[in-house]
N, CA, C and O atoms as a GROMACS GRO file, in nm:
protein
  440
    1UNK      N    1   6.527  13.342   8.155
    1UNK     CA    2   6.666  13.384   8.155
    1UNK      C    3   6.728  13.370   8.294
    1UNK      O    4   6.838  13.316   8.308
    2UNK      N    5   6.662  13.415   8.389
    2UNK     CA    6   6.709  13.397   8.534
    2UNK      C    7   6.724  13.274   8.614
    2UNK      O    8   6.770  13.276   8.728
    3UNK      N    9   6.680  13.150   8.545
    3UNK     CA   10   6.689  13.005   8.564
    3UNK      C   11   6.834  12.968   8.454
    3UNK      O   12   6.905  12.867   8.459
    4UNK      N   13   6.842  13.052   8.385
    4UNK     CA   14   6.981  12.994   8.277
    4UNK      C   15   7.096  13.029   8.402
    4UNK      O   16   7.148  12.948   8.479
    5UNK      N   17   7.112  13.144   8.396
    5UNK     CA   18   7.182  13.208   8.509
    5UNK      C   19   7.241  13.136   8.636
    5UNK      O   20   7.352  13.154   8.686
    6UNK      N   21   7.170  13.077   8.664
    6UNK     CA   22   7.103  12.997   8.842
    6UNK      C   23   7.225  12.857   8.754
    6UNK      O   24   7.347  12.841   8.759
    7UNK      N   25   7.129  12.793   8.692
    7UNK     CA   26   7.231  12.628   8.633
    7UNK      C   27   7.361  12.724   8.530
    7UNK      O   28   7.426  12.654   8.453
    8UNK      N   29   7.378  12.804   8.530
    8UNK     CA   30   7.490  12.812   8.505
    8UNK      C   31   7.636  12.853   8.596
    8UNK      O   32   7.757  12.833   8.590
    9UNK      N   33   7.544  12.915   8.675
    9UNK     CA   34   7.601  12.906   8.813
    9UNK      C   35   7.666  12.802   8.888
    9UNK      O   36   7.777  12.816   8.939
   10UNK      N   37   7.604  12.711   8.894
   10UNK     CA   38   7.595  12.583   8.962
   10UNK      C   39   7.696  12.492   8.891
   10UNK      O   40   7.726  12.385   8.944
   11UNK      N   41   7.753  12.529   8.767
   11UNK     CA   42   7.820  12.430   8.660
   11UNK      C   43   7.927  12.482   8.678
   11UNK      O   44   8.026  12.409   8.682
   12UNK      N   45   7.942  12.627   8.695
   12UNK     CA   46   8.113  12.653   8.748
   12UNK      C   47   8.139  12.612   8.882
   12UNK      O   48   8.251  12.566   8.900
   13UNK      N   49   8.053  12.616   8.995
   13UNK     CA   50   8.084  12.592   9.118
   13UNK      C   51   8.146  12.458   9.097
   13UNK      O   52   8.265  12.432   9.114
   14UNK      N   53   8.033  12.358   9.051
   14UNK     CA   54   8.109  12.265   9.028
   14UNK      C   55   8.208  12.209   8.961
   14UNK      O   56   8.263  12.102   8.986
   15UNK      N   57   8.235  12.303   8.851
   15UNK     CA   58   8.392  12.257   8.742
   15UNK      C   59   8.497  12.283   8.853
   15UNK      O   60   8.588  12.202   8.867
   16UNK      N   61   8.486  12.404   8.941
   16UNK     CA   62   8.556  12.439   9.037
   16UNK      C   63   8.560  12.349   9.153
   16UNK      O   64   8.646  12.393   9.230
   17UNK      N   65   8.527  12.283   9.183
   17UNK     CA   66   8.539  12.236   9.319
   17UNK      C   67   8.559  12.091   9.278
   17UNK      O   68   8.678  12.124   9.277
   18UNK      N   69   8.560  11.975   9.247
   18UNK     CA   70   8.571  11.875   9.143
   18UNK      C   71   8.729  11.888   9.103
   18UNK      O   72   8.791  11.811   9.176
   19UNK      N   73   8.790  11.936   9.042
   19UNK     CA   74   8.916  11.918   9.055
   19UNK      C   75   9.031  11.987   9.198
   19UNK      O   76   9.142  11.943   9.228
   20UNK      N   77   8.959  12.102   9.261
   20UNK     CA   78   9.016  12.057   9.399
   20UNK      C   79   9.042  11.976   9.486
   20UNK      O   80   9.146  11.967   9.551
   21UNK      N   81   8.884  11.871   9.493
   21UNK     CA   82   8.878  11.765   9.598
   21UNK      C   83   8.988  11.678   9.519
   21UNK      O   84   9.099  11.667   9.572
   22UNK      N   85   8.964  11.614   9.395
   22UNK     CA   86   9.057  11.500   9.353
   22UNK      C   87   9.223  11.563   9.388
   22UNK      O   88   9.288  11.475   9.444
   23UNK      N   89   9.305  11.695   9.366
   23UNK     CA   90   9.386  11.778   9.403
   23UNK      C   91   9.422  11.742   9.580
   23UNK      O   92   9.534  11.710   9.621
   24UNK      N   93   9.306  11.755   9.661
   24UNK     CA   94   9.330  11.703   9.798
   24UNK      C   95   9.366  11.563   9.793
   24UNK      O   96   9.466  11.530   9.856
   25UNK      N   97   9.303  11.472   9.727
   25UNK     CA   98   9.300  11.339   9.779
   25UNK      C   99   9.433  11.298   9.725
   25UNK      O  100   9.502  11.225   9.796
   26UNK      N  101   9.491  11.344   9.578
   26UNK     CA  102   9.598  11.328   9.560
   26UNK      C  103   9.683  11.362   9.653
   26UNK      O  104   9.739  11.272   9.715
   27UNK      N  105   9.702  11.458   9.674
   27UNK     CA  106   9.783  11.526   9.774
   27UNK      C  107   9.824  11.461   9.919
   27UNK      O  108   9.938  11.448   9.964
   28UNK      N  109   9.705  11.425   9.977
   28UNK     CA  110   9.715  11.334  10.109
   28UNK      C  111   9.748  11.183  10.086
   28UNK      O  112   9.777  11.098  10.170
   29UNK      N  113   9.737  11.172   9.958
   29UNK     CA  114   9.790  11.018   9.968
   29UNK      C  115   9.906  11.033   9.884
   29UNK      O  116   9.930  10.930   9.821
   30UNK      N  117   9.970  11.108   9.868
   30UNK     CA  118  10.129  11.095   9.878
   30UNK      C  119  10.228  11.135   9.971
   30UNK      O  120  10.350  11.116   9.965
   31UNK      N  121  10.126  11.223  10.104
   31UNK     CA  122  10.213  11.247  10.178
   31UNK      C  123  10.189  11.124  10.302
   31UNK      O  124  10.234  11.151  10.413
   32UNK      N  125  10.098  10.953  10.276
   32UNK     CA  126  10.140  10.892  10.332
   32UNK      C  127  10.197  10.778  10.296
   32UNK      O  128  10.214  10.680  10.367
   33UNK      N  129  10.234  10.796  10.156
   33UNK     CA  130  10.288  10.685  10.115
   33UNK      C  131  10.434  10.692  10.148
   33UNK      O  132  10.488  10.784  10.086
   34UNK      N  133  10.538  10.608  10.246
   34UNK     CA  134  10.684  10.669  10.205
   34UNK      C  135  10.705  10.540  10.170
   34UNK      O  136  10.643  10.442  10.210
   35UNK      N  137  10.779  10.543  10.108
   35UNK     CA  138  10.883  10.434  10.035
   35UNK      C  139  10.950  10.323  10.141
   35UNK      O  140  11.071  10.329  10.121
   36UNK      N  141  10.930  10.253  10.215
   36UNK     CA  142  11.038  10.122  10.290
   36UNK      C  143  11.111  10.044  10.255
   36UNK      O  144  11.166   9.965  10.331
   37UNK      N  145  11.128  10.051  10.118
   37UNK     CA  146  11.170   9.916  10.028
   37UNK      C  147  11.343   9.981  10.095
   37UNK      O  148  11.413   9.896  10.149
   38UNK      N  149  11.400  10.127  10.085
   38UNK     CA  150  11.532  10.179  10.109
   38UNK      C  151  11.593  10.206  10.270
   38UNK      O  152  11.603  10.322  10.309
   39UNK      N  153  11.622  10.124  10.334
   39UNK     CA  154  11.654  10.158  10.432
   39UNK      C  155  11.786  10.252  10.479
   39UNK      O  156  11.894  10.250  10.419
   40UNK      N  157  11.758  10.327  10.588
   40UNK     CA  158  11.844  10.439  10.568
   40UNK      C  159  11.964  10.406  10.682
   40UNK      O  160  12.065  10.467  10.648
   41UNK      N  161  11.982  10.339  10.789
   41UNK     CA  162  12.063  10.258  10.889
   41UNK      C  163  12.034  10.114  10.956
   41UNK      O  164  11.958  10.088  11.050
   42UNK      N  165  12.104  10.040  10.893
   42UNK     CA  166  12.101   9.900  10.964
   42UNK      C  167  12.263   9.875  11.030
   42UNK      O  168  12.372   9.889  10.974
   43UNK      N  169  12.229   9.832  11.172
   43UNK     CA  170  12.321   9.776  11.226
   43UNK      C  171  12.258   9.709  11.369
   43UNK      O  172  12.157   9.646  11.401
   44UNK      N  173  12.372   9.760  11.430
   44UNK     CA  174  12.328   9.668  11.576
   44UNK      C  175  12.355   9.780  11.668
   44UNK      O  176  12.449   9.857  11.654
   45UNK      N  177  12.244   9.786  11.787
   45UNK     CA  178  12.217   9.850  11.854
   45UNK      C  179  12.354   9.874  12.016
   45UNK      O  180  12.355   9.787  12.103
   46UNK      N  181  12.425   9.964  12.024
   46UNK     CA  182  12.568  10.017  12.059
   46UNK      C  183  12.512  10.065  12.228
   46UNK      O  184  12.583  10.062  12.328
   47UNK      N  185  12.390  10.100  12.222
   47UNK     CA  186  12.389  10.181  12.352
   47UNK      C  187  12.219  10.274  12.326
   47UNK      O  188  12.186  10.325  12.219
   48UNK      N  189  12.136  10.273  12.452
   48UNK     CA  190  12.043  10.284  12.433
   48UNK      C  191  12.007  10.367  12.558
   48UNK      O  192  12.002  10.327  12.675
   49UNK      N  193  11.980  10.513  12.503
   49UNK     CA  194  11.940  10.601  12.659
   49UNK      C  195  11.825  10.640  12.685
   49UNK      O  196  11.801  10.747  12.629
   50UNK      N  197  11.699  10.581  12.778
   50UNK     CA  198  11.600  10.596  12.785
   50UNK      C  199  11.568  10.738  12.838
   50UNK      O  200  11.452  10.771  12.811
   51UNK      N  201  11.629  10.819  12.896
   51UNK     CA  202  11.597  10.940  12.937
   51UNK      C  203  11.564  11.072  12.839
   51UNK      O  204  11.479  11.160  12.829
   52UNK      N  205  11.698  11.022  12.769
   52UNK     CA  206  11.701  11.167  12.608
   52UNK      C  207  11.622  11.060  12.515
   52UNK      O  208  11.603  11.101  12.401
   53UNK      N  209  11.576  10.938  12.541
   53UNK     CA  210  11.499  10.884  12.376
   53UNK      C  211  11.596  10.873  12.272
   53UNK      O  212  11.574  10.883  12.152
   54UNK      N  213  11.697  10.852  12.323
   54UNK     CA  214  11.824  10.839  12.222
   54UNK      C  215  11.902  10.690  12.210
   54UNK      O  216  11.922  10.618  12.308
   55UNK      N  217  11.935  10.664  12.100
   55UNK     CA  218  11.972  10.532  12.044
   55UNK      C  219  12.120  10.522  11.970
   55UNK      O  220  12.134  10.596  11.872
   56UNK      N  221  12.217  10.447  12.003
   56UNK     CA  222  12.330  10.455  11.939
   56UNK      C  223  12.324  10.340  11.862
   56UNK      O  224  12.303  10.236  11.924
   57UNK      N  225  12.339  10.332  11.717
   57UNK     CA  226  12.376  10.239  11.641
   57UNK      C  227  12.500  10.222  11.575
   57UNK      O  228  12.575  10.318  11.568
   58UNK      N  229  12.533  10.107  11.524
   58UNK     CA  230  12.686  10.107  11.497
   58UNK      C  231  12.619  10.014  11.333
   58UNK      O  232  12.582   9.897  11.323
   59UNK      N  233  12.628  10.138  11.212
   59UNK     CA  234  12.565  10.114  11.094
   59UNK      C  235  12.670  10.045  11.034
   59UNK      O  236  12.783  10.071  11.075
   60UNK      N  237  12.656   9.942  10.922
   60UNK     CA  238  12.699   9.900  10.820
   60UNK      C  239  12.783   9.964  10.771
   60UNK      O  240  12.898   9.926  10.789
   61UNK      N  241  12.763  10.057  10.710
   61UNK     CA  242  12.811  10.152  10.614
   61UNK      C  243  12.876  10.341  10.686
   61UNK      O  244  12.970  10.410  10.647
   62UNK      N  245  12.787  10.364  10.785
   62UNK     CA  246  12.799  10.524  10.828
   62UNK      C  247  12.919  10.510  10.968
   62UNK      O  248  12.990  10.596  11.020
   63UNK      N  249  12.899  10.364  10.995
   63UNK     CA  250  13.005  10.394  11.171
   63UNK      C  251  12.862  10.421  11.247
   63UNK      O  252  12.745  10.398  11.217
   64UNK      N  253  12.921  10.477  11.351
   64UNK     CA  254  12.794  10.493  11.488
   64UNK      C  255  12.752  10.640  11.433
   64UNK      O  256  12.807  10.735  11.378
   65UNK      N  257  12.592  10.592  11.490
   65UNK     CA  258  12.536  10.724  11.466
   65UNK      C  259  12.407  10.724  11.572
   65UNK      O  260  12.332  10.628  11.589
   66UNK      N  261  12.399  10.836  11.630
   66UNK     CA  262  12.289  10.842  11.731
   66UNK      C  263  12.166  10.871  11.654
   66UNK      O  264  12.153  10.956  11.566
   67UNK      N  265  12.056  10.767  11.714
   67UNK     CA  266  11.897  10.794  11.652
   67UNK      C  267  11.860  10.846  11.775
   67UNK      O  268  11.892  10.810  11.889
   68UNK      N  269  11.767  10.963  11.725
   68UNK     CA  270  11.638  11.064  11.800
   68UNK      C  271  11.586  11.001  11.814
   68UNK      O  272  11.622  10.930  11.720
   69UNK      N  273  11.472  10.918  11.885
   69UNK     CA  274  11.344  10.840  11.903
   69UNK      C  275  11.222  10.864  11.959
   69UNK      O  276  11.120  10.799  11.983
   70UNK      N  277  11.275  11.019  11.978
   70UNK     CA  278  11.113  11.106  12.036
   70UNK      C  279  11.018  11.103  11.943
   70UNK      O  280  10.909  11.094  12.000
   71UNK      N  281  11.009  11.104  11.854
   71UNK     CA  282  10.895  11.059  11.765
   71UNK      C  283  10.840  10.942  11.764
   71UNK      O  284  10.758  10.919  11.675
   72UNK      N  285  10.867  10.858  11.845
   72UNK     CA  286  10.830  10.707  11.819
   72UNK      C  287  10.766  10.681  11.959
   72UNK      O  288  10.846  10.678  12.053
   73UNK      N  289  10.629  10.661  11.990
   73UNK     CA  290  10.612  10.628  12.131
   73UNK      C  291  10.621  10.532  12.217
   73UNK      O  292  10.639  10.567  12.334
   74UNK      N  293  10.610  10.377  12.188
   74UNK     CA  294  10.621  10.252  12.270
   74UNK      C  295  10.796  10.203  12.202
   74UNK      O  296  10.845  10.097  12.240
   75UNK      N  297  10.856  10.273  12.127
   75UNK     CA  298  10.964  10.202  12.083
   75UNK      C  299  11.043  10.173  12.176
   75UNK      O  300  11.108  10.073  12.145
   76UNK      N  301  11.079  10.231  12.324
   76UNK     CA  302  11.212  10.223  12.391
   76UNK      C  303  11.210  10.083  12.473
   76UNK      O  304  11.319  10.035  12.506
   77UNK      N  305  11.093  10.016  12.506
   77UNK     CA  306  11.046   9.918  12.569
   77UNK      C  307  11.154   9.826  12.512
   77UNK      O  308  11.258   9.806  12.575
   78UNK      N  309  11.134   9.776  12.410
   78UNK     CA  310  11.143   9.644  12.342
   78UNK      C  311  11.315   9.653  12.273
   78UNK      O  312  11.382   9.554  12.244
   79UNK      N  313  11.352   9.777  12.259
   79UNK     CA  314  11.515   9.774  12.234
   79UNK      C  315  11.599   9.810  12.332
   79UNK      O  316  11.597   9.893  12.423
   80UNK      N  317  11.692   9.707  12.282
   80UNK     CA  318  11.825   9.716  12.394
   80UNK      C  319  11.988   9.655  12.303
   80UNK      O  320  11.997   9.573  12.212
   81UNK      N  321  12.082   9.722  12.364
   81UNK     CA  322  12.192   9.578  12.260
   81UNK      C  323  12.206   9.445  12.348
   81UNK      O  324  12.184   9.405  12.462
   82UNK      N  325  12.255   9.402  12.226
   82UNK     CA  326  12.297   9.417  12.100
   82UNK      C  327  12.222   9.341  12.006
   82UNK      O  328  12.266   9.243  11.946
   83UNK      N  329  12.076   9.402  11.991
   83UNK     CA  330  11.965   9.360  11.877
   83UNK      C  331  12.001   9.450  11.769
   83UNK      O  332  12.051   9.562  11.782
   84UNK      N  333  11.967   9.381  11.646
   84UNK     CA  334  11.990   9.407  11.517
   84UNK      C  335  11.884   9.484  11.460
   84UNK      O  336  11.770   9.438  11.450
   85UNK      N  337  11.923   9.631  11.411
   85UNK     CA  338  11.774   9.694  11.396
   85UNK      C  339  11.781   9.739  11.213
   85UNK      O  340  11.874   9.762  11.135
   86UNK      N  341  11.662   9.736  11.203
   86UNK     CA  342  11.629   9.863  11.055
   86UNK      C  343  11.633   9.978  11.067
   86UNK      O  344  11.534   9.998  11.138
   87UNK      N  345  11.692  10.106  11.043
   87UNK     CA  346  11.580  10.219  11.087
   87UNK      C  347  11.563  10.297  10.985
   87UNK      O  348  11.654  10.313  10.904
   88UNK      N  349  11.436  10.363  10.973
   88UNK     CA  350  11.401  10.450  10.852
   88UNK      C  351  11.418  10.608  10.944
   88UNK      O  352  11.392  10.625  11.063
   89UNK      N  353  11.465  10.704  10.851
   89UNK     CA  354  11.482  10.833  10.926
   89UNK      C  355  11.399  10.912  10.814
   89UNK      O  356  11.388  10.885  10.695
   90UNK      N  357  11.328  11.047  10.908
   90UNK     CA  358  11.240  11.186  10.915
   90UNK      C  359  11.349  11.233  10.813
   90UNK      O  360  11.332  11.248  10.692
   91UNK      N  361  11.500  11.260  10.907
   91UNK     CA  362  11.582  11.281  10.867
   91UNK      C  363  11.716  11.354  10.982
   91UNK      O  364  11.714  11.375  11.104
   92UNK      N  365  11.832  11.380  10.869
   92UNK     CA  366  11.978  11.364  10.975
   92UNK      C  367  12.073  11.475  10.937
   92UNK      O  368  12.121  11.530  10.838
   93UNK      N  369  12.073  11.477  11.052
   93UNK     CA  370  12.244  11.554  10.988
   93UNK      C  371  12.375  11.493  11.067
   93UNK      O  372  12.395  11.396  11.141
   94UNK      N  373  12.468  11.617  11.005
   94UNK     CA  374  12.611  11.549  10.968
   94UNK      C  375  12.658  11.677  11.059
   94UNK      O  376  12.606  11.786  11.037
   95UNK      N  377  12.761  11.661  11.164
   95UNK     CA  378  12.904  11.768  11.154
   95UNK      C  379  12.970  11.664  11.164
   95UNK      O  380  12.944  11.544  11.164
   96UNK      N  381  13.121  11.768  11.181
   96UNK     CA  382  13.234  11.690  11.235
   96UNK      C  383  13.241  11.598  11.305
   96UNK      O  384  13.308  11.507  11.256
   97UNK      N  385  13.182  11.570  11.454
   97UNK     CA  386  13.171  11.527  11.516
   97UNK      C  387  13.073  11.354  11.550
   97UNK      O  388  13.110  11.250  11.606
   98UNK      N  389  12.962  11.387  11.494
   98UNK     CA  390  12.884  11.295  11.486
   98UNK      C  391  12.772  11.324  11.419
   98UNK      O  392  12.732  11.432  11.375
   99UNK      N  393  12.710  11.181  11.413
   99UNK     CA  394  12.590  11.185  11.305
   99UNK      C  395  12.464  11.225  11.382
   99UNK      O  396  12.500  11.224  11.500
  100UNK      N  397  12.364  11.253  11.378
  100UNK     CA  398  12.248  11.204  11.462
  100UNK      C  399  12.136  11.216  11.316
  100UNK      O  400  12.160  11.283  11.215
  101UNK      N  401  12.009  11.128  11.340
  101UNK     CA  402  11.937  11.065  11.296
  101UNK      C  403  11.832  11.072  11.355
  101UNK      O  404  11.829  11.010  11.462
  102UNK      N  405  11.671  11.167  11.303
  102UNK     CA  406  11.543  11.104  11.407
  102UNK      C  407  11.439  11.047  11.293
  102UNK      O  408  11.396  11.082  11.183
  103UNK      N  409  11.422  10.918  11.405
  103UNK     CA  410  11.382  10.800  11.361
  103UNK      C  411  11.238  10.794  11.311
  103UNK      O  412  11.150  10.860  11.367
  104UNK      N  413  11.213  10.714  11.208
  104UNK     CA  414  11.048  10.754  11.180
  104UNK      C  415  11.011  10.635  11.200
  104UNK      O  416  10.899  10.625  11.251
  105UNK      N  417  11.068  10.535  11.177
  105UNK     CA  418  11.046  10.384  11.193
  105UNK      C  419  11.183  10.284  11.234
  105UNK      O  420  11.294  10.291  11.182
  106UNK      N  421  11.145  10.203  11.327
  106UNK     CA  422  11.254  10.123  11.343
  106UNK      C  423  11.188   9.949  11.326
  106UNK      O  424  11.073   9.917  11.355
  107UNK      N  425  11.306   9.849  11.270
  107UNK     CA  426  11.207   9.721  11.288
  107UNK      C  427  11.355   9.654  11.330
  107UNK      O  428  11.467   9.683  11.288
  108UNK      N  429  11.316   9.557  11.424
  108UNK     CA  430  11.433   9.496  11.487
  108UNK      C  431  11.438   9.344  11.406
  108UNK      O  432  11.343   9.266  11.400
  109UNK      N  433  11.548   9.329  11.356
  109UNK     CA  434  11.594   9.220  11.267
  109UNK      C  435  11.589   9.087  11.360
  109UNK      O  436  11.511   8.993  11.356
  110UNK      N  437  11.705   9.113  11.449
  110UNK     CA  438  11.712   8.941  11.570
  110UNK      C  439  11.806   8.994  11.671
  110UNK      O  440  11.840   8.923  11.766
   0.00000   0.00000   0.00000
């Protein structure tokens, strides 16, 4: 009886733990999948301040809007205007005044 006990033991641990791990792995691989196919500002690059890590673009569609770029580490090197950029955003807000945008990815068009 005390060996039933023992493997029965062992069969919940594992019913239990078996759908956690698959639960993790799901979990971490959707928080690195993001979507690129939607880009969130394309235009051409307006003004570029290496000190604040800040980026002015002049979008398609939004008018100028300043990108954050502290999240991005070798990006400030290689941009300048008036290169044509992609950028994917963390995310943005809105007042009156102006837009700002921090950047999760940028890819420079030409």
């Amino acid at each position: 009886m005390n060996h039933d006990m023992i493997f029965f033991k062992e069969r919940i641990s594992l019913l239990l733990v078996v759908p956690l791990c698959f639960g993790l792995i799901a979990g971490c691989s959707s928080i690195q999948d993001k979507d690129y196919s939607e880009v969130d500002l394309q235009g051409k690059i307006v003004e570029v301040n290496v000190e604040k890590r800040m980026m002015l673009v002049d979008d398609q569609s939004d008018g100028q809007v300043w990108v954050d770029m502290s999240d991005l580490n070798d990006e400030m090197e290689r941009l300048h205007s008036p290169l044509e950029v992609n950028i994917w955003l963390n995310e943005s807000t809105t007042d009156n005044t102006s837009a700002i945008g921090k950047a999760e990815r940028i890819d420079v068009i030409k």
